[in-house]
C-alpha positions in Angstrom: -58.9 11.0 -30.6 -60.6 10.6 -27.3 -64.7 10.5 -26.7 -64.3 14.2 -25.3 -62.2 15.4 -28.1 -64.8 14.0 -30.9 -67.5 15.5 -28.5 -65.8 19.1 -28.2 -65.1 18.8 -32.1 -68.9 17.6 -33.2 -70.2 20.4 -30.6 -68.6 22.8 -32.9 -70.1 21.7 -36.2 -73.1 24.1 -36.9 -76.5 22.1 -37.2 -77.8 23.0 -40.7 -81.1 21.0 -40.3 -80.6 18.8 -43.4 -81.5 15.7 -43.5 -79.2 12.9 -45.6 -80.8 9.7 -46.6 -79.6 6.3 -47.8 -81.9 5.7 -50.6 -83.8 8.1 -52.7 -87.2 8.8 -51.8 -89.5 7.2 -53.9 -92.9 8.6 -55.6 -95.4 7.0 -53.1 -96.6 9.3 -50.5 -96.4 6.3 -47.5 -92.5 7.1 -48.4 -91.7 10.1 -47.5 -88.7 11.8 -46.4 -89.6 11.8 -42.5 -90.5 7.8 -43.1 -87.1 7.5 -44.9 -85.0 9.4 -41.8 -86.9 7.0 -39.2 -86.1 4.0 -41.4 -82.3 4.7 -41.5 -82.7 6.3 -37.5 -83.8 2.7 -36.6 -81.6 0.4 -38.8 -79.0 2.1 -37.6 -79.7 2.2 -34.0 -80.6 -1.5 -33.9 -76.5 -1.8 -35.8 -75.1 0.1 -32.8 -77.4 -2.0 -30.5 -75.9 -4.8 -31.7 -72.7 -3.6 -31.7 -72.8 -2.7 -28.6 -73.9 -5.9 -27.0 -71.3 -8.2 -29.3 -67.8 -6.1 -28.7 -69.5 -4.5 -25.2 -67.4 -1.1 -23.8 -68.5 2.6 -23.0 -67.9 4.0 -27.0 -70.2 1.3 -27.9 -72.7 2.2 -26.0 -72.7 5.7 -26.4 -73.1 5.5 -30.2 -75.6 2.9 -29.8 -77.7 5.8 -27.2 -76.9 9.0 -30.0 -78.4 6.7 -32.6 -81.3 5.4 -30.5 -81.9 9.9 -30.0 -81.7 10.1 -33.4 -83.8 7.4 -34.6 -86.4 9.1 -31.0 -86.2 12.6 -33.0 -86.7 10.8 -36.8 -90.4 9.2 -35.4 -91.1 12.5 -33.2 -90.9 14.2 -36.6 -92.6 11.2 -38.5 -95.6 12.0 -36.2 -96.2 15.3 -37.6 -96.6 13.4 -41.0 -99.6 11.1 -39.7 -102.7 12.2 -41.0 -105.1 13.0 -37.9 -108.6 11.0 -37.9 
C-alpha cells in the first residue's frame, strides 16, 4: 500500500474523538487522562524521531511529523487542564 493509498484510506475513518491510552490512569489528579495522552503523544514522537534519523526516507519522516501533531494537540489539550493562578 502506498503513502497516498494509507492517506486516502485513514481520511475516510470517521474521528470519534476517543482517546486510547497505554496505561490506566491512575487515582492521582497530576495523572490525568490529558497528562496520560501527552505522555504517550511525546514517547511516541520522540520513537518516530528516532526512527526517522537511524533508517532516514520520506515514510519516516512523515510518521515522525503526524506523531509530533499529535503529541502538539495532546499538550494544547493538557493546557486546558492547568489550573490558572
Amino acid at each position: 500500500m502506498s503513502l497516498s493509498e494509507l492517506k486516502a484510506l485513514l481520511d475516510q475513518v470517521d474521528d470519534t474523538r476517543e482517546l486510547v491510552l497505554r496505561r490506566d490512569a491512575v487515582h492521582d489528579p497530576i495523572w490525568n487522562e490529558a497528562y496520560l495522552a501527552w505522555s504517550d503523544a511525546h514517547v511516541e514522537a520522540e520513537e518516530a524521531y528516532a526512527a526517522w534519523r537511524r533508517d532516514g526516507g520520506e515514510a519516516a519522516y512523515l510518521i515522525y511529523r503526524a506523531a509530533q501533531d499529535r503529541e502538539d494537540a495532546a499538550q494544547d489539550a493538557l493546557s486546558a487542564f492547568t489550573p490558572r493562578r
